[in-house]
N, C-alpha and C positions, 0 to 999 in steps of 0.2 A: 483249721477252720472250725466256729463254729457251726453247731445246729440243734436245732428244738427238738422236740420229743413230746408230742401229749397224746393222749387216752382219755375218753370221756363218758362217762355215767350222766345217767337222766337228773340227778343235782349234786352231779359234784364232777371236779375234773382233776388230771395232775398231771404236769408240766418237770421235764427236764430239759435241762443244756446240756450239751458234751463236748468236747474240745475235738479233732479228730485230725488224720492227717489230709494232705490236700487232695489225695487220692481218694479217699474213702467212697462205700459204698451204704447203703443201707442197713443192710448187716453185722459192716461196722459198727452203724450206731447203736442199733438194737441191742450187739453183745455191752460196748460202751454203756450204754443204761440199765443193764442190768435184766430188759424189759424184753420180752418174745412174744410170739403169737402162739395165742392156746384155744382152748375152747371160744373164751369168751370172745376177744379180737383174734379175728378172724383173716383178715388184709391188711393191707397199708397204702397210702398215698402222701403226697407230695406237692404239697399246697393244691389238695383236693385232685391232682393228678395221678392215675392208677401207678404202683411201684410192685417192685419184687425186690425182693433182696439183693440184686446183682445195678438196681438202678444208679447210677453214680450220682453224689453229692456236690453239692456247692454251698461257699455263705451262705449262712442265714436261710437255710432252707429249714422246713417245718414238714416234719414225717407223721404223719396223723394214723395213729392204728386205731384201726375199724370194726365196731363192733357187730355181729349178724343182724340180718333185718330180722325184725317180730311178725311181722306183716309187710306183702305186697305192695306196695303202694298202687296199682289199680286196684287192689282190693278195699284198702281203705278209702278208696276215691269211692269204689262201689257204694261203702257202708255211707257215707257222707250223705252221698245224693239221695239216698232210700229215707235217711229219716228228714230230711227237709221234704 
């Protein structure tokens, strides 16, 4: 089967496929791509659904690893409304 692979920065993104078997897990893919989680990505999901590494795969699925939040978002919700 295949599946996607991307990681994304504020402008710029990168994109892989990997081929894999029908069992595969996440894991899989990640070692298949060469790509793990460190500092920077931090999690991973599965067309925006939370995964872990043991998550099992299908076609055309797209493993999106996640970089840390910089900010809260009620926080930056905070900061919004204070300067309007």
């Amino acid at each position: 089967m295949r599946v996607q692979l991307i990681r994304a920065w504020p402008h710029r993104h990168a994109r892989v496929e990997v081929e894999l078997a029908a069992d595969a897990c996440v894991a899989d893919a990640l070692a298949a791509s060469g790509w793990n989680l460190d500092h920077e990505f931090v999690a991973m999901s599965v067309f925006s659904v939370p995964a872990t590494p043991a998550t099992a795969l299908h076609e055309g699925d797209r493993i999106e690893l996640l970089r840390a939040l910089r900010l809260d978002p009620m926080a930056a919700r905070r900061r919004r409304a204070a300067k309007s």
